[in-house]
LUMMI-949321 format. One record per residue (C-alpha): y, x, z; residue number from 1; residue in one letter. Coordinates in steps of 0.1 Angstrom, whole numbers. Layout:
residues N
+-------+-------+-------+-----+---+
!     Y !     X !     Z !   k ! r !
+-------+-------+-------+-----+---+
!     Y !     X !     Z ! NUM ! A !
...
+-------+-------+-------+-----+---+
This chain:
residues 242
+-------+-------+-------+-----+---+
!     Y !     X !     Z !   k ! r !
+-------+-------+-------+-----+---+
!  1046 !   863 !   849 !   1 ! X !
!  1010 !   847 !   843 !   2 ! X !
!   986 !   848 !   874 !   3 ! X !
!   958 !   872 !   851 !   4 ! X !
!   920 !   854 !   860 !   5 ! X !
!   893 !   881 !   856 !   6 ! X !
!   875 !   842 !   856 !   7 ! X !
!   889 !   826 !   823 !   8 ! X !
!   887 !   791 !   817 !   9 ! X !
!   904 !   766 !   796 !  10 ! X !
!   929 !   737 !   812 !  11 ! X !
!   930 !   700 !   800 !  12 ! X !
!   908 !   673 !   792 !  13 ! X !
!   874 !   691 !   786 !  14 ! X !
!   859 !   687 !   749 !  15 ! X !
!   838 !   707 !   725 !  16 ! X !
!   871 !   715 !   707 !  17 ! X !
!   887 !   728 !   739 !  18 ! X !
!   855 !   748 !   749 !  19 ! X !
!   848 !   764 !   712 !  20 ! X !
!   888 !   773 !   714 !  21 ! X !
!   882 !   790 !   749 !  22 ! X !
!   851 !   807 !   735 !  23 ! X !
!   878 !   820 !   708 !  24 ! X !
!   899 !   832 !   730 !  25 ! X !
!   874 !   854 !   751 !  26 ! X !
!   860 !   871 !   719 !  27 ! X !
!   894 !   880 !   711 !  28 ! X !
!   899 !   896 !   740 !  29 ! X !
!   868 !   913 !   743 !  30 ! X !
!   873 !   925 !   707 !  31 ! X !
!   903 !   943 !   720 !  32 ! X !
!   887 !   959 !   753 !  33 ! X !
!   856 !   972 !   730 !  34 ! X !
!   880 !   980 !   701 !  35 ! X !
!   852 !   964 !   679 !  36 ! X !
!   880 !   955 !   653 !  37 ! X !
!   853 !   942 !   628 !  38 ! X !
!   851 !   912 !   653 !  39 ! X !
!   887 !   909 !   655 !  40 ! X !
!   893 !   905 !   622 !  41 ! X !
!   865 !   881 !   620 !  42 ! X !
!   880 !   857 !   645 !  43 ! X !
!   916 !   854 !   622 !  44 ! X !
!   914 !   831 !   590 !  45 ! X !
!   919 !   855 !   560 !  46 ! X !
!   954 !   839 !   553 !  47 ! X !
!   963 !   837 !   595 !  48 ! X !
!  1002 !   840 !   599 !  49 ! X !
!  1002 !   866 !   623 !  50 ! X !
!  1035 !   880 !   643 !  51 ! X !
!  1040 !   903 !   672 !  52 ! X !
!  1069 !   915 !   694 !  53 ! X !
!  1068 !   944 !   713 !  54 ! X !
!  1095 !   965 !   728 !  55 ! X !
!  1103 !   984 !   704 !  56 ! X !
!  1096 !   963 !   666 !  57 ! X !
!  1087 !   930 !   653 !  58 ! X !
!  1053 !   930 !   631 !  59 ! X !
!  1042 !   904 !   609 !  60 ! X !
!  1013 !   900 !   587 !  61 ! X !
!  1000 !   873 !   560 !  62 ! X !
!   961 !   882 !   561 !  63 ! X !
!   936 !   890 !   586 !  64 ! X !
!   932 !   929 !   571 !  65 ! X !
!   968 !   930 !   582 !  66 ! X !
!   970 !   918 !   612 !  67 ! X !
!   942 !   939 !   621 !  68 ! X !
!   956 !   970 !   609 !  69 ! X !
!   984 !   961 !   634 !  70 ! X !
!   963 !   958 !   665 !  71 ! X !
!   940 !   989 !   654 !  72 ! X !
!   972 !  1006 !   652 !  73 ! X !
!   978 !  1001 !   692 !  74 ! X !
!   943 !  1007 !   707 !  75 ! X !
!   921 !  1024 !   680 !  76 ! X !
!   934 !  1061 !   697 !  77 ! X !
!   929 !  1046 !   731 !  78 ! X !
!   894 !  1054 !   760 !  79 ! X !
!   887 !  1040 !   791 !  80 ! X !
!   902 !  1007 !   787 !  81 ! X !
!   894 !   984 !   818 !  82 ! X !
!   902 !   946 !   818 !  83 ! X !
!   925 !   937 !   852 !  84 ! X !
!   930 !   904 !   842 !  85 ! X !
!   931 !   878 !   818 !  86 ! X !
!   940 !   842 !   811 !  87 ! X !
!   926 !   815 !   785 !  88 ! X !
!   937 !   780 !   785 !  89 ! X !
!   949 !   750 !   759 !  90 ! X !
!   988 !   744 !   763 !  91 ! X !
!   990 !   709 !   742 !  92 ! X !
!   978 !   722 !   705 !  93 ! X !
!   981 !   759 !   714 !  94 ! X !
!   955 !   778 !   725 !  95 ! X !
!   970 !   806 !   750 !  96 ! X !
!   960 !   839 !   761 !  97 ! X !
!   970 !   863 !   786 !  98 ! X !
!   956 !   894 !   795 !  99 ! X !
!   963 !   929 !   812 ! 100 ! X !
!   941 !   966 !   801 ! 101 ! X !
!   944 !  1000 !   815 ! 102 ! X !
!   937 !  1024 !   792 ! 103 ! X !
!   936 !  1060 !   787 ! 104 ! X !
!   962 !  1072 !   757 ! 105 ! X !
!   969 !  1111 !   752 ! 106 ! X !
!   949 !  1115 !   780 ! 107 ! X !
!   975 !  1091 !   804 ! 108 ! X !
!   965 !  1063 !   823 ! 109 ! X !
!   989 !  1035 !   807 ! 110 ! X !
!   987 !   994 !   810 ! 111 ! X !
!   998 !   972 !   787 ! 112 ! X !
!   999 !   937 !   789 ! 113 ! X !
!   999 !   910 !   755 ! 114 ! X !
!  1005 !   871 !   756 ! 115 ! X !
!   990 !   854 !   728 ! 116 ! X !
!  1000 !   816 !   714 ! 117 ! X !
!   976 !   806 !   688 ! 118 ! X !
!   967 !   781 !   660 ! 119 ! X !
!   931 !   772 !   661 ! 120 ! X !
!   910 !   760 !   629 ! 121 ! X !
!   876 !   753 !   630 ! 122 ! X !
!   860 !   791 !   650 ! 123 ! X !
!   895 !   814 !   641 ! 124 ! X !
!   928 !   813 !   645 ! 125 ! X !
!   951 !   804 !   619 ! 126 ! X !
!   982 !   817 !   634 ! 127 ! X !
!   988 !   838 !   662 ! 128 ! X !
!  1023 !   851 !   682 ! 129 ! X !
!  1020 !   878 !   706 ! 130 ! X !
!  1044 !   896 !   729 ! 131 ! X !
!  1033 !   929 !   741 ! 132 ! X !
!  1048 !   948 !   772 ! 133 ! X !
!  1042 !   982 !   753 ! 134 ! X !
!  1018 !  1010 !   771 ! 135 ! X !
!  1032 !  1013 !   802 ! 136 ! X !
!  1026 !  1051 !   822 ! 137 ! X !
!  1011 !  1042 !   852 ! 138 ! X !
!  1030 !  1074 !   868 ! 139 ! X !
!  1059 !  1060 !   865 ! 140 ! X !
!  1080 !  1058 !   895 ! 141 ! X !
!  1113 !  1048 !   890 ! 142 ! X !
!  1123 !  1053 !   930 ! 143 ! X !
!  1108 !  1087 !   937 ! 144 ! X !
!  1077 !  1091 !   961 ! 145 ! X !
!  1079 !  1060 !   972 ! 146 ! X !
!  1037 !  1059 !   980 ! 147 ! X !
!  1028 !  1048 !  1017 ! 148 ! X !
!  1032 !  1074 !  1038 ! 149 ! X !
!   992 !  1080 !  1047 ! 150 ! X !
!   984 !  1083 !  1008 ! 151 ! X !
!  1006 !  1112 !  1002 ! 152 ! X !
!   983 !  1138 !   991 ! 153 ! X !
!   963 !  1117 !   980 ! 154 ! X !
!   959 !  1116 !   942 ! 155 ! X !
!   951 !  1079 !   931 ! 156 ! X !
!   922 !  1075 !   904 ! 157 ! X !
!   939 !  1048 !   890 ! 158 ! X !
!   967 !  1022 !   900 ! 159 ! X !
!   970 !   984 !   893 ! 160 ! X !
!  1002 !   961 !   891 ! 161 ! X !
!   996 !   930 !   907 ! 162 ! X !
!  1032 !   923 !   909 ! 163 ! X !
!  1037 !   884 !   905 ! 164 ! X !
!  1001 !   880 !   914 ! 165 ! X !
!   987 !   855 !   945 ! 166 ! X !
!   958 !   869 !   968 ! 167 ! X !
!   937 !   845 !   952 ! 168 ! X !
!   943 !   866 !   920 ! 169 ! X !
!   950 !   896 !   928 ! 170 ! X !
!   920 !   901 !   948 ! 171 ! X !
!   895 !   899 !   916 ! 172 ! X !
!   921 !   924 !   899 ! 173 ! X !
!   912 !   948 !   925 ! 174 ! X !
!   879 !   943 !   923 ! 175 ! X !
!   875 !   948 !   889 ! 176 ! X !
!   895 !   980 !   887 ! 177 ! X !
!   875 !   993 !   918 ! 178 ! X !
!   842 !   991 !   900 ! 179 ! X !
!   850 !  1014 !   874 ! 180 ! X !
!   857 !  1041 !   899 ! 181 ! X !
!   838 !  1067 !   916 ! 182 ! X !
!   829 !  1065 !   950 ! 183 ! X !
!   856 !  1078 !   975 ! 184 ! X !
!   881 !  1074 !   941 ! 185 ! X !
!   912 !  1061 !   951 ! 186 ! X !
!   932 !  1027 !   938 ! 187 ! X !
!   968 !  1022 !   942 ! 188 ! X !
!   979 !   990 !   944 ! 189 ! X !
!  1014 !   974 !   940 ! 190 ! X !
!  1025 !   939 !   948 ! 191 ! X !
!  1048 !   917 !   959 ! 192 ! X !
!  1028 !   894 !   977 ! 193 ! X !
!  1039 !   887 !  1014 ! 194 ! X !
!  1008 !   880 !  1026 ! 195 ! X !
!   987 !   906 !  1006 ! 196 ! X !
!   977 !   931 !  1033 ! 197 ! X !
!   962 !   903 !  1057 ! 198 ! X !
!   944 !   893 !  1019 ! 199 ! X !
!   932 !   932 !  1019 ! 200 ! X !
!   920 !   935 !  1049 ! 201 ! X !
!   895 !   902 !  1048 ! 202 ! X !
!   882 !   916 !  1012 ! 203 ! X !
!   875 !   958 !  1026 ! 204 ! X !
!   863 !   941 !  1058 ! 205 ! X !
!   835 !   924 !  1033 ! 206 ! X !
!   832 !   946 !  1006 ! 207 ! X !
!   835 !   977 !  1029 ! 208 ! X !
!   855 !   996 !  1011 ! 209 ! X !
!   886 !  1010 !  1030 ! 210 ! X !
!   922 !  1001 !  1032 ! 211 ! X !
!   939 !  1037 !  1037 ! 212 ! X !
!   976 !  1027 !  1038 ! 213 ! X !
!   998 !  1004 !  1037 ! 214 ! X !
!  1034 !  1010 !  1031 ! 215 ! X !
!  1068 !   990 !  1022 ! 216 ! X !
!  1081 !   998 !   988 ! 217 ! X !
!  1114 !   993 !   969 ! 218 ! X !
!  1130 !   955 !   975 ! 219 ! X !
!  1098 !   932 !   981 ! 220 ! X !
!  1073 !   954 !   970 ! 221 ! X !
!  1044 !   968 !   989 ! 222 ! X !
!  1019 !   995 !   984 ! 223 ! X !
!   984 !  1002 !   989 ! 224 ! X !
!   956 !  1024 !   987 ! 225 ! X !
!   923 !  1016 !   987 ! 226 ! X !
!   895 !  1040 !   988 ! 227 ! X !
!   857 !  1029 !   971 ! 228 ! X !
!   832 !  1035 !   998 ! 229 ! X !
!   791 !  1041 !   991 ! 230 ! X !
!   790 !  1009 !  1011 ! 231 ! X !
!   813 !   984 !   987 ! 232 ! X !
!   798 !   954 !   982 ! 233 ! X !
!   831 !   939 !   958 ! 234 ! X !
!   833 !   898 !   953 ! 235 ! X !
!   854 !   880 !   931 ! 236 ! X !
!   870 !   859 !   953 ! 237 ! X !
!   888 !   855 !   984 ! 238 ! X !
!   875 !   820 !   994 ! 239 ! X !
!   865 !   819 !  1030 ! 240 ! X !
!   878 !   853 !  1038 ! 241 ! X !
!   913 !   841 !  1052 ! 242 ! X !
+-------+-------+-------+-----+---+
């Protein structure tokens, strides 16, 4: 799985080409988030080869209408979407995207997440794969209950899957997705990270918000709540706080 940056930046040798490309990719994804599908369509070249995979079909398109029509398709119904992450980089001639959303569909919080290989020409892409995880119910629980023990009761606002994500990026994740609750909301937080509750107790000791419990889950997995106090002060980065 892709460590997901909130931060996104391109890798390589730096040069105009690489940063106009990484420009590219941010717009695309911010076109998504806002669902301003005018600017989508205006990133793609009008005769961009366009494919997608997702779990349950294969797309393809031959213009930029279509391809658009595809995307609208997944998010045009959608609210609340929230960016957890995202990735932008040059892999040799491709530029490459990853990125992860929360979202609100038929009034269920759901998170999808869409890896993107792309052809750049000039300010659009020319042809672009993507692979999309679907919208995945964040109330999904395949194991039961299996919530730390002090959180039962307690009904999360919102939950984030930082499985396969470091402290140094899952961290900024968490930030992000606290912002955009209310204070004394509650986040629920999965990971596999073995050193992640020593990682989230430096960052609510300095953003003062307030680790509520912390619990073993199924196999390697651990779970947290997190509740945003009047006093949170989020940062984007762990640096220092180890």
């Amino acid at each position: 799985m892709l460590d997901l940056r909130p931060s996104a930046g391109t890798a390589g040798p730096p040069s105009d080409t690489d940063s106009d490309a990484a420009r590219l990719g941010r717009a695309f994804i911010d076109a998504l988030v806002t669902c301003d599908f005018d600017r989508l369509e205006s990133l793609l070249a009008p005769d961009v080869r366009f494919r997608a995979l997702t779990p349950r079909s294969f797309r393809e398109a031959s213009t930029a209408a279509g391809a658009r029509a595809i995307v609208e398709g997944w998010f045009s119904g959608t609210d609340e979407r929230v960016l957890l992450g995202s990735r932008v980089e040059y892999f040799v001639d491709r530029l490459a995207l990853g990125y992860r959303i929360e979202l609100t569909e038929d009034g269920e919080r759901r998170v999808v997440e869409q890896h993107v290989a792309a052809a750049v020409e000039g300010d659009q892409c020319s042809d672009l794969a993507l692979v999309c995880s679907g919208f995945r119910p964040l109330g999904a629980a395949p194991h039961g209950d299996d919530r730390p023990a002090g959180s039962r009761g307690i009904t999360p606002a919102a939950r984030l899957d930082g499985t396969g994500l470091s402290c140094a990026t899952l961290t900024p994740a968490i930030s992000t997705a606290i912002r955009g609750l209310d204070v004394g909301a509650v986040l629920e937080i999965v990971t596999d990270d073995p050193e992640a509750e020593e990682g989230l107790r430096s960052w609510t000791r300095l953003t003062g918000n307030e680790l509520v419990a912390a619990d073993a889950g199924p196999g390697p997995t651990r779970r947290f709540t997190i509740r945003r106090s009047p006093r949170d002060a989020t940062v984007t980065t762990m640096k220092g706080a180890n």
